[in-house]
N, C-alpha and C positions, 0 to 999 in steps of 0.2 A: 704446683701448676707446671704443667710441660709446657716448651717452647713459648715461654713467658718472659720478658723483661719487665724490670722494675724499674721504674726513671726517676732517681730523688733532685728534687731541684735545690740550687743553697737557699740563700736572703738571712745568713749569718742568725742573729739569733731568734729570729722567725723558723730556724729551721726547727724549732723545740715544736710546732706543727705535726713536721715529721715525724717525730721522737715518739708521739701520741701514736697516729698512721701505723708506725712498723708496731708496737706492742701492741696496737691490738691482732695486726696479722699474725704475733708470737700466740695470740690467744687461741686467733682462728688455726693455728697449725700450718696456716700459707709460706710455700716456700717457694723460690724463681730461682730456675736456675742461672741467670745472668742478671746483675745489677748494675747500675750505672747511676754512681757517687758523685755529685758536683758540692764541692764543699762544703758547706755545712750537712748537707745531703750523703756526703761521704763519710765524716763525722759519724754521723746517727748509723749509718749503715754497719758497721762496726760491729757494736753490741745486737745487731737486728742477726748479724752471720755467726755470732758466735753464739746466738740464743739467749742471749742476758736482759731480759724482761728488768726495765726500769733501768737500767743501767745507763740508758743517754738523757733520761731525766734527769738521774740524780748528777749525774757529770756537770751539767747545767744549774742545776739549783742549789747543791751543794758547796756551790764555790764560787757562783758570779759576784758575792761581795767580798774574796779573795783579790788583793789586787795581781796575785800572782796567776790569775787566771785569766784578767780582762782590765785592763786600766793606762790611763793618760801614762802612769809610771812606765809600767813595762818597756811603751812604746819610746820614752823618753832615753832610757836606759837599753836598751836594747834593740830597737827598731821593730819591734812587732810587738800589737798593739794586744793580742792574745800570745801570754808566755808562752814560745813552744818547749822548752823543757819541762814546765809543770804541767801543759799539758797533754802530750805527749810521752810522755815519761814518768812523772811523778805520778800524774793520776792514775795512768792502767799501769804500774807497776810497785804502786803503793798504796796509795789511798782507796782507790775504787777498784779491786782487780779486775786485770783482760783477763778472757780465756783463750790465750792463744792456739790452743791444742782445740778448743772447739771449730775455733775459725777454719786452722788447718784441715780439718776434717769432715765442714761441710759441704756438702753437694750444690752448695753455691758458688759463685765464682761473681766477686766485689771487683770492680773496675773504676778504680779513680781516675778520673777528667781530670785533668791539667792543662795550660795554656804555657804551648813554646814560648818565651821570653821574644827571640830571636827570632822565630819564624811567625809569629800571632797565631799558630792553628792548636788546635785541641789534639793531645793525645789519652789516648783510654788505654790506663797501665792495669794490667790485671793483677792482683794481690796473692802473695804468697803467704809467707811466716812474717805475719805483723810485725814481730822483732823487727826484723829489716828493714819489712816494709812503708810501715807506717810513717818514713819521712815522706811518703808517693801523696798517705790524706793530706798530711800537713799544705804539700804543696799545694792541693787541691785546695785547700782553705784558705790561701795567704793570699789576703783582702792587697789589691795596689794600695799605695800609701802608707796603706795600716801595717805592711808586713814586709818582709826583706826577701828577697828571691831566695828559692829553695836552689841548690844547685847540684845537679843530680848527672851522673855521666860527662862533666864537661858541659852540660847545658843548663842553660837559669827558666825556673817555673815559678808560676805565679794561678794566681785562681781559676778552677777550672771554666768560672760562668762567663770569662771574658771571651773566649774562642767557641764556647757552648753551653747554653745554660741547662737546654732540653735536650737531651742526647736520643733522642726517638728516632732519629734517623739512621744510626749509628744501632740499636738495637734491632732495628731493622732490617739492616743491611748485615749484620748479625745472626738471622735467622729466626728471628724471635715472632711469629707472627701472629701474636699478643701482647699488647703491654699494658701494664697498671703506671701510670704515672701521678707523683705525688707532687704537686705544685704550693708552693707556698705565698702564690700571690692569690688575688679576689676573683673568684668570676668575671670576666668583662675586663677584667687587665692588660693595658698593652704597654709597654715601654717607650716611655719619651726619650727623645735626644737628649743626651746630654750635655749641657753648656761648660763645664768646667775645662778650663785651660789648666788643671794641675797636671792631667796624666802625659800631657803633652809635655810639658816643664818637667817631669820627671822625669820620664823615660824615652826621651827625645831620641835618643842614639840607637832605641827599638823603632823604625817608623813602623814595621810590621806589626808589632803589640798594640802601639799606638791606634793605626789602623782599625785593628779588631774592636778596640777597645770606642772608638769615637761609631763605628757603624755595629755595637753590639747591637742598639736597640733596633735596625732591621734584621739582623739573624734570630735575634730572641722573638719577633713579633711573626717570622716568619717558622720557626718551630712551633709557635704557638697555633697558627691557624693549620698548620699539619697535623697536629696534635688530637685539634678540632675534627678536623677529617675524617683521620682516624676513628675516633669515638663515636662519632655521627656513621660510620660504616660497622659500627659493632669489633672494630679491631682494637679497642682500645678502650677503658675506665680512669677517668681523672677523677681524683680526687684533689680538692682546694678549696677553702672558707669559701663561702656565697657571697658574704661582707668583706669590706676592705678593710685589711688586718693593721691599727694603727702605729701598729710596735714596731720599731725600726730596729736597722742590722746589729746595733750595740744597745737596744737593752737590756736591763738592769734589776730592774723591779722584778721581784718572782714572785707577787701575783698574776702581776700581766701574763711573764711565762708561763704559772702555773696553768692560767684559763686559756692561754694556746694551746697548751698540750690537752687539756681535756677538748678540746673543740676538735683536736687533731683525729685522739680518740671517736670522738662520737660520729664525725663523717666519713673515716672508716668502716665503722661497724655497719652504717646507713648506707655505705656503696657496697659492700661485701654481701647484704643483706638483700640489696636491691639489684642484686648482680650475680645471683649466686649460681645460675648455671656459668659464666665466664667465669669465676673463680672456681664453680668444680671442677674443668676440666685439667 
């Protein structure tokens, strides 16, 4: 697709959604030249740039009952609640290979969201040689509480969804003046405030993060109805369940996963299908 963005949204392991979404675009042959990865979303994006059909399936199902992938332990031991060494490391360079050299060499261009520690705003880091790069997903991925600041340049990151969960505007302002976005909450979703005094008690000395993080849910609600905009103007195709997706950010069970990922699949196929002069352009 020309002058097309792709907007993946996280919601951790809801994003196996995703996973479905991008391989069936592997299927369709759909390519965007600009992406934009919010954590779990940037995760998947991965294997979608390097062309590795199945490959953020099995990333996911092959090992959420590893506690070296996902578990109370990790988090105990190590501060993050998904191991980044096994997963970032072990897995694409042992277990499940990357193809880094496809990455490098697509005509796409992956941009992990991240959230300044220190300033609360979102930056969109664009991906080079995964070798490297790939501490930039990580940060994008690393849940507050669940995970330990990435720290990068002298500065501390943490999940991209807390400074921006829909990066539409940002793809926008980008020049993209089409976008496909893949959401992984329900039709009709809007995000509630959040009551928790933890991020506050955590990360007190960030008020800026804190900030973002206590008024996410008017930025996330007000991406959403521009999103809507969009779509309703023909500039834009959303894809997301129609049903409220009951799996939460740390399941487990991989049949639940498994039947997100096919659901992911078939409402791709159904927006590709039902959309197909904006996808052929």
């Amino acid at each position: 697709m020309t002058n097309a963005g792709l907007i993946l949204e996280g919601g951790g392991m809801r994003g196996i959604y995703t996973a479905g979404v991008l391989d069936l675009f592997l299927d369709a042959g759909l390519t965007f030249p600009s992406i934009y990865g919010v954590s779990a979303g940037a995760c998947h994006a991965c294997s979608f740039v390097s062309g590795q059909r199945g490959r953020a399936r099995g990333t996911v199902l092959n090992y959420i009952g590893d506690r070296r992938y996902a578990s109370i332990y990790n988090l105990l031991t190590t501060g993050d609640y998904f191991g980044a060494r096994f997963v970032y490391r072990t897995v694409p360079d042992e277990l499940l290979p990357y193809d880094y050299g496809a990455f490098v060499n697509s005509p796409q261009t992956l941009y992990s969201v991240v959230t300044n520690v220190e300033t609360g705003l979102a930056e969109y880091v664009p991906l080079g040689d995964l070798r490297q790069d790939m501490v930039w997903v990580q940060a994008s991925a690393s849940l507050p509480l669940l995970s330990r600041t990435v720290k990068l340049g002298g500065k501390k990151y943490l999940d991209g969804g807390i400074a921006d969960s829909i990066p539409l505007a940002k793809s926008v302002a980008d020049g993209n003046t089409r976008n496909v976005l893949v959401l992984t909450r329900h039709d009709g979703y809007r995000k509630a405030q959040s009551k928790s005094k933890l991020i506050r008690l955590r990360y007190g000395k960030y008020p800026e993060f804190v900030r973002a993080a206590e008024e996410r849910h008017t930025a996330y609600n007000a991406a959403l109805a521009f999103a809507e905009e969009q779509s309703a103007a023909g500039r834009a195709v959303i894809i997301r369940p129609k049903a409220e997706v009951t799996l939460g950010r740390l399941e487990k069970d991989p049949e639940k996963l498994n039947a997100l990922y096919d659901l992911g699949y078939a409402d791709a196929k159904a927006a590709v299908e039902g959309n197909a002069a904006f996808f052929a352009e």
